[in-house]
C-alpha positions as CSV (number, residue, x, y, z in Angstrom):
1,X,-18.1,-40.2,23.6
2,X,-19.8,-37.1,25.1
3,X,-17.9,-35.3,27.9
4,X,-19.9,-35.3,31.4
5,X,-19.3,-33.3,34.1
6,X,-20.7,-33.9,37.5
7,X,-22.3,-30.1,39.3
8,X,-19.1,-30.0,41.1
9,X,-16.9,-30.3,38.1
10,X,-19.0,-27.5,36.2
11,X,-18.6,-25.6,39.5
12,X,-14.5,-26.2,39.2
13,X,-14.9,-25.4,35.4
14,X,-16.9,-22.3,35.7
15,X,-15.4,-20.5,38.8
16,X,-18.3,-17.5,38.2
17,X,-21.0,-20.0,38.9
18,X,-22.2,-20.8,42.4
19,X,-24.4,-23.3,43.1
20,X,-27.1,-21.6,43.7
21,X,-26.9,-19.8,40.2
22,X,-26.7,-23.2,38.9
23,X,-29.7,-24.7,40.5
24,X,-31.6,-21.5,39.3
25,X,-30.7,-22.1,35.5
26,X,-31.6,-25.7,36.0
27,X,-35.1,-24.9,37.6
28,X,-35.5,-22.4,34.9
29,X,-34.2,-25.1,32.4
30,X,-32.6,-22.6,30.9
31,X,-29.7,-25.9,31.0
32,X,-31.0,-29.2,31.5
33,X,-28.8,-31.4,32.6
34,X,-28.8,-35.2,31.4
35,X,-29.5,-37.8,33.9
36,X,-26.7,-40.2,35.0
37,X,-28.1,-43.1,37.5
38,X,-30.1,-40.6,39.8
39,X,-27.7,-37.8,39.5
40,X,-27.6,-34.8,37.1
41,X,-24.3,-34.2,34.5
42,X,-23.6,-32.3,32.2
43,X,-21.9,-32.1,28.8
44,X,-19.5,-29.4,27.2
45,X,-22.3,-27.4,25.6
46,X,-24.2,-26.7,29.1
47,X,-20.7,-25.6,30.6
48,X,-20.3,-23.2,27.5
49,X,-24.3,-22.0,28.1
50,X,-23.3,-21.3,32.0
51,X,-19.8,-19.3,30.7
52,X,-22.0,-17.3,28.8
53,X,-25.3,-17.1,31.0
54,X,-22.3,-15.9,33.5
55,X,-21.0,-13.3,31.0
56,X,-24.9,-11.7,30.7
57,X,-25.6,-11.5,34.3
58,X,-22.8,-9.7,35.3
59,X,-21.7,-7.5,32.5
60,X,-25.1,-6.6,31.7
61,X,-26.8,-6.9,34.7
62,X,-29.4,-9.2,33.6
63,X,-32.1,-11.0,36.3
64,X,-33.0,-14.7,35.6
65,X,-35.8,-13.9,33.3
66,X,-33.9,-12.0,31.3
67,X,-31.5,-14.8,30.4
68,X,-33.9,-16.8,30.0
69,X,-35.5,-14.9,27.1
70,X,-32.2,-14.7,25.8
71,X,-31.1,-17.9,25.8
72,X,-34.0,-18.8,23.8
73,X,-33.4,-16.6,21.1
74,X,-29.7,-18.0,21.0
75,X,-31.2,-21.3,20.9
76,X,-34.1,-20.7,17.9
77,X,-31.2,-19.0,16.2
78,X,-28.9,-21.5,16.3
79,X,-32.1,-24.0,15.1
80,X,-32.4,-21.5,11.9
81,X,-28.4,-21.4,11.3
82,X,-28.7,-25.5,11.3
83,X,-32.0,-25.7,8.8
84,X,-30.2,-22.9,6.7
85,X,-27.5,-25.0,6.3
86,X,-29.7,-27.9,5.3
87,X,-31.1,-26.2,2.9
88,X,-28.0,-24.3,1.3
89,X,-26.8,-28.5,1.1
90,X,-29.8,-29.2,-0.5
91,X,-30.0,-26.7,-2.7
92,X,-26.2,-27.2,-3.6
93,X,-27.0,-31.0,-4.9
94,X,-29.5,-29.8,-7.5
95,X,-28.9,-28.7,-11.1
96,X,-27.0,-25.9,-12.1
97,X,-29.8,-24.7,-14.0
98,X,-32.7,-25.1,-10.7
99,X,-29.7,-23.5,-8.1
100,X,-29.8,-20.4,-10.9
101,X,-33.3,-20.1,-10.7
102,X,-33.7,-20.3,-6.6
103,X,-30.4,-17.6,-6.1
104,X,-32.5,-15.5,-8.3
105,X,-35.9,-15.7,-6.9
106,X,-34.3,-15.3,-3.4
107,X,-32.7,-12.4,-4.7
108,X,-36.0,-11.1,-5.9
109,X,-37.5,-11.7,-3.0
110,X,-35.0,-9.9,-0.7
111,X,-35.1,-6.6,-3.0
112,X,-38.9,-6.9,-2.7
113,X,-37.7,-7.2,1.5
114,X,-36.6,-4.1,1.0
115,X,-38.8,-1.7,-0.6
């Protein structure tokens, strides 16, 4: 079962979050919440996102746009980490003779990367 958390709960949770910086992320939708009846929660991950949006506003000074940009490279990041892993698991199930020939062509094709 996934964690919720009501706004006041992530408030509690996150002491560096007001509520007004928490309506801005949610207009921004840099965090949707989910929907609960008619009233917005939230699960772990979106309390983790706020620690960290937090963290980037006021160590590095950054305005709402700026966290917004970032949080979407985080995000596609994370989405490239997750299909690399997919297909380092799909490659893994072939044969030891076709996982030979892929580590070498992707070795090729990095050193051509780098010249």
């Amino acid at each position: 079962m996934i964690a919720k958390y009501t706004e006041v709960e992530v408030l509690a949770a996150v002491p560096r979050l007001t509520a007004v910086r928490l309506s801005t992320f949610v207009d921004m939708q840099i965090v949707v919440p989910m929907r609960d009846g008619n009233r917005p929660v939230f699960g772990a991950i979106d309390v983790a996102r706020m620690e960290l949006l937090c963290d980037l506003a006021e160590q590095f000074e950054l305005e709402e746009d700026g966290l917004g940009i970032i949080m979407s490279l985080i995000d596609q990041l994370h989405a490239v980490r997750q299909d690399f892993h997919a297909l380092a698991a799909a490659v893994s199930s072939e044969p030891a003779e076709t996982r030979r020939r892929i580590a070498a062509n992707f070795r090729q094709g990095r050193s051509a990367d780098e010249d």
